[in-house]
C-alpha positions in Angstrom: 75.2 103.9 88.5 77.1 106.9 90.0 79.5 108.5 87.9 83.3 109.0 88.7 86.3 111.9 89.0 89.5 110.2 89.6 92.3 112.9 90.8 95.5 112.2 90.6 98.3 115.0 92.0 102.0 114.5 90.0 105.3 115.9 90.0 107.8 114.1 87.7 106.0 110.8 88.0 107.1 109.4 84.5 107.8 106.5 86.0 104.5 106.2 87.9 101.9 107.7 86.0 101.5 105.1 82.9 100.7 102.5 85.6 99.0 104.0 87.7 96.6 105.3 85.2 96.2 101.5 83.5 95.2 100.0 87.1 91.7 101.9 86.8 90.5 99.7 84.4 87.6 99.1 82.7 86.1 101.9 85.8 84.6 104.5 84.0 85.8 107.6 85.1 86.7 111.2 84.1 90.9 111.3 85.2 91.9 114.3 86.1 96.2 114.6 86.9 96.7 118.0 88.8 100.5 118.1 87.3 102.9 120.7 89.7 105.3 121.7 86.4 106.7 118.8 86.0 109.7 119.0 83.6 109.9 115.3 82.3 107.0 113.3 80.4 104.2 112.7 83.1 101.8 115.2 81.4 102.6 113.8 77.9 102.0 110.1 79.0 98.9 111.4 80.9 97.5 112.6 78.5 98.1 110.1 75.8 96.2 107.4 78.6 93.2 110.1 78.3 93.2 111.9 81.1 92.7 115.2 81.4 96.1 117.4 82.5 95.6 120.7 84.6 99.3 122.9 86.0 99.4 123.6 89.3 101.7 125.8 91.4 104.0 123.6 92.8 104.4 126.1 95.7 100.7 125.0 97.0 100.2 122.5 99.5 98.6 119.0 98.6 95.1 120.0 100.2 95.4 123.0 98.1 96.2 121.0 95.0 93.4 118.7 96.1 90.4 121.1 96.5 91.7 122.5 92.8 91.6 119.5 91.4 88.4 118.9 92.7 87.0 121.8 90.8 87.8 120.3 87.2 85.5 116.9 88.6 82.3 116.9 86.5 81.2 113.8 88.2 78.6 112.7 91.3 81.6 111.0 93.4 85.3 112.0 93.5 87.9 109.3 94.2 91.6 110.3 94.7 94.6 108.1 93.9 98.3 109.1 94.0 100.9 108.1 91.2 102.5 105.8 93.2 99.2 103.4 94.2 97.7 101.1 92.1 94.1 99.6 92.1 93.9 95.8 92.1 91.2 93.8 90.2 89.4 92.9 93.3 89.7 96.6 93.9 88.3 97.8 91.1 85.3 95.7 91.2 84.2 96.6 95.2 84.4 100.2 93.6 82.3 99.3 90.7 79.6 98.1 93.2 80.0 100.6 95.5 79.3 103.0 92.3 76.0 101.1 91.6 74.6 101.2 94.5 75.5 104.4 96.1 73.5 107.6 96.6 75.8 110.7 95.2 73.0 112.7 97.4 73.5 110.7 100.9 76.5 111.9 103.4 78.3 108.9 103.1 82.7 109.2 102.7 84.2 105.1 101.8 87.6 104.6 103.5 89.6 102.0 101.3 92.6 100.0 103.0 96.1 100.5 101.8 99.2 98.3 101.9 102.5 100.1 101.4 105.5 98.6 100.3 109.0 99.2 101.9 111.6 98.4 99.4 109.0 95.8 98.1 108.0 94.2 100.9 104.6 94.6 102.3 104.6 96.2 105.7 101.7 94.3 107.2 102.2 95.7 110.9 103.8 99.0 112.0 100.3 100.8 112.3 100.6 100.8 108.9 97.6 98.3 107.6 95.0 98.3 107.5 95.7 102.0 107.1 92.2 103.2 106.0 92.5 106.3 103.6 89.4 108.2 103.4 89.7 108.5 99.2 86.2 108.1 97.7 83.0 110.6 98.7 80.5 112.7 96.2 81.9 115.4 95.0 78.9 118.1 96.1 79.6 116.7 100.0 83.2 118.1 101.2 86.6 118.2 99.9 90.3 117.8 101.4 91.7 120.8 104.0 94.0 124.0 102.7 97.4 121.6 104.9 100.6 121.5 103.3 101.3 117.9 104.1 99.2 115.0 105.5 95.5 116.8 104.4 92.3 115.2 105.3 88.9 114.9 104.1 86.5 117.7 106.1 83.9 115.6 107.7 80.7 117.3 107.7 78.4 116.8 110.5 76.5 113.5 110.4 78.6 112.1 108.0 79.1 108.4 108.2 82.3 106.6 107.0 82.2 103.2 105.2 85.0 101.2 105.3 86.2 99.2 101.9 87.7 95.9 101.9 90.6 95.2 98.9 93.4 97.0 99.7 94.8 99.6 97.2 98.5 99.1 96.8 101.4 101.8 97.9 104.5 102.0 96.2 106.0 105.0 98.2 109.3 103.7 98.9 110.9 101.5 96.3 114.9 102.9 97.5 116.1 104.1 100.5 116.6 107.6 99.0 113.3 108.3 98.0 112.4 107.2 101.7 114.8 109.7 103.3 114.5 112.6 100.9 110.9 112.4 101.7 111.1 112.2 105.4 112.7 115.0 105.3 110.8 117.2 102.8 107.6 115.6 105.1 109.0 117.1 108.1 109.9 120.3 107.1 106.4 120.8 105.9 104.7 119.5 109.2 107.2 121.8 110.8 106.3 124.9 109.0 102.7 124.4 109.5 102.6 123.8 113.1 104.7 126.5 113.6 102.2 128.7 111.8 99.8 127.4 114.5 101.9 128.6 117.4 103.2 125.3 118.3 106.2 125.2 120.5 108.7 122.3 121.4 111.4 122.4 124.1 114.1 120.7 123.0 115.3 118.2 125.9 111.7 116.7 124.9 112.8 116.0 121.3 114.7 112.5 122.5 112.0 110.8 124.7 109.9 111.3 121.7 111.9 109.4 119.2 111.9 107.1 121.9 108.1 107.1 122.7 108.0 106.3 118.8 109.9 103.4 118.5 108.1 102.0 121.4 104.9 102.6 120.2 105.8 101.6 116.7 108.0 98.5 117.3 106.2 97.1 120.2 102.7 98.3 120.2 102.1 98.4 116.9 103.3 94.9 116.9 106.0 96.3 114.2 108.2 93.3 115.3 106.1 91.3 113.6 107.6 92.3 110.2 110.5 91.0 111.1 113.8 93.1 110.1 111.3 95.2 108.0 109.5 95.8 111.4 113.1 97.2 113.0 114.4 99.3 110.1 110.9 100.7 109.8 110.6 101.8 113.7 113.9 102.9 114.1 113.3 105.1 110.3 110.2 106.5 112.5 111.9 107.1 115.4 114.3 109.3 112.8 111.4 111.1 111.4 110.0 112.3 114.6 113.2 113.6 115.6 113.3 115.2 112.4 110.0 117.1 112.8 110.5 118.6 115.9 113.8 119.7 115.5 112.4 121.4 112.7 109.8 122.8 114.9 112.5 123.9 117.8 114.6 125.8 114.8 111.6 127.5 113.5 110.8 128.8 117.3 113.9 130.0 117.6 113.8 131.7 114.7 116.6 129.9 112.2 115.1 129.2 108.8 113.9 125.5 108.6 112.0 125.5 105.0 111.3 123.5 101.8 109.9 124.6 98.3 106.9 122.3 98.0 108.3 122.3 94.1 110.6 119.5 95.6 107.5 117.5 96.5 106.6 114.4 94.4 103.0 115.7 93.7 
């Protein structure tokens, strides 16, 4: 049987991490919480679940936080979980076959479904399920990017992606607060990074693109289907897209448009 690293990135996830943590199981598992300075109990209550607690600079972005995390993993395969997901019991057992029968050695990267709640209602459309995370891969194959926000796995060549079947759990967004203050925080970030890149946005463009994203949301992505969820949840996406490139267009022209990445949840 393969052994496992379980990451887990925090910032002031008191009310998170004790949970999170317990929905592991029976899995046996090295947990390792990459903690960005948090200044309430999350390391304490990490800690007292066993898992190891490593400080990292909030300033870094999550695939930084990631790939340093990565390097405390003593085991053949690396899954990550963030505070706010939980595995379920059907969850935890695909993984413990998946861990007897893998090959640590083979180029193989297991995608596992998640379902996110929206003020605790499971959004079932939206392009957001079966929205296949790419979360559990041995640790000597790759690792996450350097982004600040929205990182990925590095595929390397040949690598073939399986793709799990019990859904791990998301509980991003149990207020409307938390949803915006995150939007936000999320845009700035993409902002600043594309910018980086050279990007450029005109802003008459910025409209139809809110637009183009509640179309593609609400319609194609069959987000009616969730009913007033569905609406609230395109139009909050429409929102964020305006968000991002304005973002962008104020970074091009040169007005400061930034966000400490200490005000990140993890």
């Amino acid at each position: 049987m393969a052994t496992l690293s379980v990451i887990i990135l925090t910032r002031n996830e008191q009310g998170n991490i004790e949970e999170c943590i317990k929905s592991l199981g029976t899995l046996p598992a090295q947990i390792v919480v990459a903690d960005s300075r948090s200044d309430d109990d999350t390391a304490a209550l990490a800690r007292a679940l066993g898992a190891e607690v490593i400080e990292v600079d909030p300033q870094l972005g999550f695939g930084k936080k990631r790939r340093l995390a990565q390097q405390h993993c003593t085991a053949q395969m690396v899954l990550h979980v963030d505070a706010d997901e939980r595995l379920t019991e059907a969850a935890r057992a695909e993984l413990g076959r998946v861990l007897a029968h893998c090959d640590p050695q083979a180029a193989v990267v297991y995608a596992l479904p998640r379902l996110t709640y929206l003020f605790g209602r499971a959004i079932r459309h939206c392009g957001w399920y079966p929205d296949y995370v790419q979360r559990l891969y041995p640790r000597q194959l790759t690792a996450y990017d350097e982004a600040l926000v929205h990182e990925k796995l590095v595929l390397p060549p040949h690598c073939r992606v399986e793709h799990l079947t019990e859904p791990l759990l998301h509980y991003s967004y149990p207020e409307v607060t938390g949803f915006f203050h995150k939007q936000i925080r999320y845009a700035l970030l993409w902002a600043q990074q594309r910018h980086e890149k050279g990007r450029r946005v005109s802003l008459i463009s910025i409209p139809l693109r809110a637009l183009f994203s509640f179309i593609a949301v609400y319609f194609f992505k069959r987000g009616f289907l969730d009913g007033r969820s569905g609406l609230w949840l395109s139009s909050a996406i429409a929102c964020y897209t305006c968000y991002k490139y304005l973002a962008l267009r104020a970074l091009n022209a040169g007005s400061p448009a930034e966000v400490r990445h200490s005000d990140t949840t993890a």
